[in-house]
N, C-alpha and C positions, 0 to 999 in steps of 0.2 A: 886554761887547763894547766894544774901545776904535777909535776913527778911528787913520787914521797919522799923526797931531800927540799921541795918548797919551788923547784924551778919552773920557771914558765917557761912551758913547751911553744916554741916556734910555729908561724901558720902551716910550714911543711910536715911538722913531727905531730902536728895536730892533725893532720889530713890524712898523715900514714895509722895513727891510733884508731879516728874514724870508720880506716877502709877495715882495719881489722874487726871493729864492732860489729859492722853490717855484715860482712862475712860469717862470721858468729851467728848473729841475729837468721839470717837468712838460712842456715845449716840446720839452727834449730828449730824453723820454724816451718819450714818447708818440707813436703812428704812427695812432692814431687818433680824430683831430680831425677836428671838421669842417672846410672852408677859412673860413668863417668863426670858427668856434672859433679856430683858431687864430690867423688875420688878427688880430682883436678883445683875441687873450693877447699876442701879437705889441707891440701898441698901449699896454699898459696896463705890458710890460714898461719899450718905450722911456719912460713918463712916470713909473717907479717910476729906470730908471735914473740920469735925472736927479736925482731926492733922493737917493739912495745916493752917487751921483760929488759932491753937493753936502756930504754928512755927510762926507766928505774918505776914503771909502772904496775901494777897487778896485772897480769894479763887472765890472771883464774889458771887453771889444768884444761888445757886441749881435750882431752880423754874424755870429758864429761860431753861434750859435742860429736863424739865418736872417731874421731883422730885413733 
């Protein structure tokens, strides 16, 4: 997996981009969370988003997940 400058991402920074998809993935696809559950996936999205938008990737807007 390369950033949009051309770099290949490390098996680490590839593992943390992952954990953010799934996190994604499962917010949006899931109807049944607790509000806590998902308050707390909510949380952990926005501080994955951050290293993602920092590895110079698209991360998309949080907001559309309900962030």
């Amino acid at each position: 997996m390369k950033n949009t400058m051309g770099v290949e991402l490390s098996d680490s920074e590839r593992a943390l981009v992952e954990c953010y998809q799934d996190l994604v993935r499962v917010l949006r696809e899931s109807q049944d969370l607790a509000p806590f559950e998902r308050r707390n996936a909510l949380k952990a999205v926005a501080a994955l988003w951050q290293v993602v938008n920092g590895l110079d990737l698209d991360p998309g807007n949080i907001y559309e997940i309900g962030a």
